[in-house]
N, C-alpha and C positions, 0 to 999 in steps of 0.2 A: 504493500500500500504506500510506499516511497513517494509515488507520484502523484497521489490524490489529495490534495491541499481541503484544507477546509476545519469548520469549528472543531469537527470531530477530532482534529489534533489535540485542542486543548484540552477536552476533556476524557481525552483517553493519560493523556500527561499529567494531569490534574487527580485523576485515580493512581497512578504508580503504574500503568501501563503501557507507557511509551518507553522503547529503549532509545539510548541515543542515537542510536541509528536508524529508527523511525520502527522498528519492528513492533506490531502491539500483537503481549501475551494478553493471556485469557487469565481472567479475577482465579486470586488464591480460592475459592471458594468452589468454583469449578474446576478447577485441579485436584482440591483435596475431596471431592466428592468422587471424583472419578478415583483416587487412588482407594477410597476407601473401598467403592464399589469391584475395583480388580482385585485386594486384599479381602474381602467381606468383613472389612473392619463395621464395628460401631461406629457411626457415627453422629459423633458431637460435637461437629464444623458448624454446617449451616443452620441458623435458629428459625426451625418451621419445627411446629408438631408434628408426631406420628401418628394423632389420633383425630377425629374428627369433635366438631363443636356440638353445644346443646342441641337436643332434639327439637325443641321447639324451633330452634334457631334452622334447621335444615328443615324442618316441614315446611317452614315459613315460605323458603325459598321453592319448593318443590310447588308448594301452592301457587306460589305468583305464576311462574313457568305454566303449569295448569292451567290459570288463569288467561292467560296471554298478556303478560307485562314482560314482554320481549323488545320494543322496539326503544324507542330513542324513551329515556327519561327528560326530566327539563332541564334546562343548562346549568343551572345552579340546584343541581338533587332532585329528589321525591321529596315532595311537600313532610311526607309522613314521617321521614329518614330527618329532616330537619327541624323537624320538632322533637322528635324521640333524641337527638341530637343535643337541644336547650335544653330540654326535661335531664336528661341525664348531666348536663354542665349546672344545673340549679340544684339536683337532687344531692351531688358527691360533693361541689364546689359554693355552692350559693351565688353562682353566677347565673346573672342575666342577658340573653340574648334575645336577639331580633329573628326569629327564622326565614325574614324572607331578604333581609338584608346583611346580616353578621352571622352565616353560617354557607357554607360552601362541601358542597359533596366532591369527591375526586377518585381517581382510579389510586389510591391507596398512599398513605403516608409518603410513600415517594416522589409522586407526582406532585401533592399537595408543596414538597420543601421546594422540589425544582421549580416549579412553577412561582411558588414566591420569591425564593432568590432570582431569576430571570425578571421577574416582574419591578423590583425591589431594588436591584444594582444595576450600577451605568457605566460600569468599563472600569478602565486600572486604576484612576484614582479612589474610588472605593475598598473602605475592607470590611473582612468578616471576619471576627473574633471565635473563632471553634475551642472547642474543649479537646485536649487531643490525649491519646486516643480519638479516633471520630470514626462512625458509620461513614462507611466509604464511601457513599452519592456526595457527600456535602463537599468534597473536595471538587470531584466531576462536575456536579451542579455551578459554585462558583467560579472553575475555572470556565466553564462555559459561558460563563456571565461576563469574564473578563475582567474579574474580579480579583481580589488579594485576599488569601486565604492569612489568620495572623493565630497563633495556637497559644493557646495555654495549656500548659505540661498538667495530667494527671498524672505525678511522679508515686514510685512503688516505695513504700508497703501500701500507704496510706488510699493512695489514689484518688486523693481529692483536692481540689485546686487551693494555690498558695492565694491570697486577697492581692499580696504586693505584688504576683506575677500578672493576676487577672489585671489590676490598676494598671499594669508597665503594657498591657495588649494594646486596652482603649485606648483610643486618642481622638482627636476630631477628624479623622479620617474614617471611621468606623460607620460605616453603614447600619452596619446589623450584625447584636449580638446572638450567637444562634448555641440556642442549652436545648441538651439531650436530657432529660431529668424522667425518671429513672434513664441509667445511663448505657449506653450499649460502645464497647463490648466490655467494658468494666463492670457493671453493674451498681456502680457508685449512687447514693444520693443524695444529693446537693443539701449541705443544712443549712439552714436559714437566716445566716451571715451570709455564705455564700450568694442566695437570692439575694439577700435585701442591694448587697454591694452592686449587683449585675443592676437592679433595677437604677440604683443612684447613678452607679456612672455612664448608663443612659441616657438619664435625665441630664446629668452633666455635657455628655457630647454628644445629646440630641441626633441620639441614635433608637435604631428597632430595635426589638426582641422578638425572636421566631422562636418557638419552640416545639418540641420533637416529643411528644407523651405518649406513647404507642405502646408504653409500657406501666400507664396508670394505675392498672387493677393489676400488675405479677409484683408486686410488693411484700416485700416478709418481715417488716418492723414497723415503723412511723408510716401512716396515710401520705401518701402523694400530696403536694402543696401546689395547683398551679402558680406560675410566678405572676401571671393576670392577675390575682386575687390581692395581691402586694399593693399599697398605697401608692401612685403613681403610675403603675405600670399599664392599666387596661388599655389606655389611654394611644400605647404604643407597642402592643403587643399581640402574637400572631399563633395561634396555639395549633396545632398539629397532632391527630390522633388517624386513628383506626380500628374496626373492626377485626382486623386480622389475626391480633395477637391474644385481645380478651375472649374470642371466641371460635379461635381455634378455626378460621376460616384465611389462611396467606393468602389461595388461590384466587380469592374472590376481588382482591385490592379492591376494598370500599375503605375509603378516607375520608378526611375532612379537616376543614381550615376554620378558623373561628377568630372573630376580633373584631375591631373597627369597620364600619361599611366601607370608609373609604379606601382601607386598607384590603379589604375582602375584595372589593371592584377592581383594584390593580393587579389581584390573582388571578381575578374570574381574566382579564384581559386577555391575561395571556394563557391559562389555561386552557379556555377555550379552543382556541388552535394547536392542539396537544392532540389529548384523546376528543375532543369537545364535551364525549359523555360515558360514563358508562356501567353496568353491572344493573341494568332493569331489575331484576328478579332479587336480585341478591340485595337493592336496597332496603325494601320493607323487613326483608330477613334480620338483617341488623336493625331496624328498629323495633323488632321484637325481641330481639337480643337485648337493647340499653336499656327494656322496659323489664327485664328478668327482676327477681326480688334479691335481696340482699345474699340471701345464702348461696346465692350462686358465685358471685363475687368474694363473697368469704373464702368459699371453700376453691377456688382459683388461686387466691393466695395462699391457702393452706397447703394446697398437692402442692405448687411452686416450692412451698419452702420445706418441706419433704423432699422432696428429690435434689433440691440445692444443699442439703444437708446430708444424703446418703450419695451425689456426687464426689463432695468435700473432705467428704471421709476415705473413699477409695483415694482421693488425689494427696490427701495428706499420709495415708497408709505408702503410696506409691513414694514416701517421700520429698514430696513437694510443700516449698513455703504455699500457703493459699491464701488468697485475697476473700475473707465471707463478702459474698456482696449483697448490699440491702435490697435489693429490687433486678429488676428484667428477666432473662432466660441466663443470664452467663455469669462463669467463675472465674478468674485471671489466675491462675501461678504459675510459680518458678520453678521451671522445670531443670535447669542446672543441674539438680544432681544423676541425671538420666541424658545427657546430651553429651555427645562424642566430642573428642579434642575436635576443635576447629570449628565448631556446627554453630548455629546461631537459631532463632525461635523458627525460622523458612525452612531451612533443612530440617530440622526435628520434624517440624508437621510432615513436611513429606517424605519422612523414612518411618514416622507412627506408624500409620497404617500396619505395613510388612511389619514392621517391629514390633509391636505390641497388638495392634487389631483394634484400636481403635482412632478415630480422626477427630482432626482439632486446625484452630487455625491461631497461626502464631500474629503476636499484637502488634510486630512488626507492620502488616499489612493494613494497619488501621492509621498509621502516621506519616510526618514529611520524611522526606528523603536523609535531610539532615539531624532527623533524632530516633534515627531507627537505632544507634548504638545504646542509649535509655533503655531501650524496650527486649533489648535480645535474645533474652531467656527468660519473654512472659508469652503465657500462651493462654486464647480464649476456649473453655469447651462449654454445652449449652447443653444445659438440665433442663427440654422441652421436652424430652419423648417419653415415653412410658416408664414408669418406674422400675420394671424390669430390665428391661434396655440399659437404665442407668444404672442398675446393680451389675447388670453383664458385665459392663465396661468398668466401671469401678472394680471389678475382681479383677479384669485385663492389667489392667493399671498397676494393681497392690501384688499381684504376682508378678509383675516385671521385675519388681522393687527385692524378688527373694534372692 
């Protein structure tokens, strides 16, 4: 592809996929899923479930389809999806929304960040303050934007942001500050210093705040905080979720953006010319989903923190320092005592497989080029699949370590 100029440069460079020679590999993610698939390793790279969502949640959809709610939904969601949508932000958060103005349906958390960063930045002299570690779009999305990506370290053990590094990111340059809360692939969650600081030095250099909450309800300690909910903030701030993860449907990408009208219209803008719409059937399905009673929700963060805790114990049997993390599908440790002279967290993952039988992805793959030496012997693996699955692997793990 030497010859074929165009955006798709940047944001194949902007993911860690461009060599300097122009060559673009394929995401660790699709490497280590294939290695695991040729080893029949376990795997706990990619963070999708193994199992399907509430039944209600799938009749729901089975129904619409029955129905004939197949064709174009409305450009800004199913009326119903965006109510069950307010309802569910008033009920968890005591936030109020507009549904037909401050809530935006989309083909799934991903589309939702691209589409606002696209919408949101105006070329290089803009930045975006990431939390790094970062979900790998946000790099791609930005660099396609033409934007400056600007990191703040979640440094090991702790892996959660220093205030003074956060302060030394923003500056008046600062587009939009963009938090992962619950955090991926750390699982980190922000305490409420942390918020409050992200909100003031906003307010100070009259910057956004987008945020990524896709993992609101997989929590195993303190309730999720949006950072909208903070004094100051509603005002400039862009909230980002999905059905995907709380109900155990990835396939479906039903998303959504929430925040200011005016801020929602500059999504829709450019949204629109993306997918324009999509997931007919599947939206009413999720609004029967946000409409579930509490015990559903409970007991989503209970199996999470169950399997995050019989994970952590095969990874700490396997001899690994481990990162407990409060929230998401993922674990972070140091795998160092298991990695070969020379090897770094990329090699490990892809000699796992064959070596041990289970897969993982190393947190190298999540950062800039220039702080991959930080991260070289930390590695992401994700307690979303069955719990026996996760006992398999955890035995793989703690028998390696004999």
């Amino acid at each position: 592809m030497l010859h074929i100029s165009g955006a798709w440069q940047r944001a194949a460079r902007g993911a860690g996929l461009l060599s300097p020679d122009g060559a673009l590999a394929p995401t660790i993610f699709a490497e280590i899923t294939a290695a695991a698939v040729r080893h029949d390793a376990v795997n706990l790279g990619q963070g999708f479930p193994d199992e399907d969502g509430p039944i209600e949640v799938l009749d729901a959809a089975t129904e619409a389809i029955r129905s004939g709610v197949n064709q174009y939904p409305p450009g800004r969601g199913m009326p119903v999806l965006r109510d069950a949508i307010a309802d569910h932000q008033h009920r968890f958060y005591g936030i109020d929304l507009d549904p037909e103005r401050e809530i935006l349906v989309t083909a799934g958390a991903t589309e939702a960040l691209t589409a606002a960063l696209l919408a949101l930045l105006d070329g290089p002299e803009d930045e975006v303050v990431v939390f790094e570690p970062y979900y790998d779009s946000y790099a791609a999305a930005i660099a396609l934007a033409g934007a400056r990506l600007v990191p703040v370290p979640l440094r090991w053990p702790a892996l959660e942001p220093d205030l003074d590094d956060l302060r030394a990111a923003v500056s008046d340059r600062t587009r939009i500050i963009l938090v992962n809360d619950p955090h991926n692939p750390t699982g980190t969650m922000f305490t409420a210093d942390v918020r409050q600081e992200i909100v003031l030095l906003a307010e100070r250099h009259d910057a956004l705040i987008v945020t990524d909450e896709v993992y609101e309800h997989l929590v195993m300690g303190a309730a999720h905080t949006p950072i909208s909910t903070l004094p100051g903030a509603a005002g400039r701030t862009l909230t980002i979720s999905s059905g995907g993860k709380t109900f155990r449907t990835t396939g479906w990408k039903v998303g959504w953006v929430s925040g200011p009208a005016d801020l929602v219209d500059a999504v829709l803008a450019v949204k629109q010319y993306l997918t324009y719409v999509n997931g007919a059937p599947f939206q009413p399905a999720i609004a029967v989903g946000l409409g579930l009673p509490d015990t559903y929700f409970d007991d989503l963060a209970a199996t999470q923190r169950e399997r995050r805790d019989l994970l952590g114990a095969g990874l700490t049997a396997a001899g690994f320092d481990v990162s407990i993390p409060a929230g998401s599908y993922f674990t972070v440790a140091d795998v160092r005592p298991m990695m070969a002279p020379g090897e770094d967290a990329s090699d490990f993952c892809r000699a796992l497989p064959e070596r041990v039988g289970v897969a993982a992805i190393p947190l190298t793959a999540f950062v800039t080029a220039e702080h991959r030496a930080q991260y070289s012997s930390l590695v992401r693996f994700a307690a979303c699949k069955r719990t026996d699955v996760i006992a398999e692997a955890a035995r793989r793990l703690a028998a390696s370590a004999l």
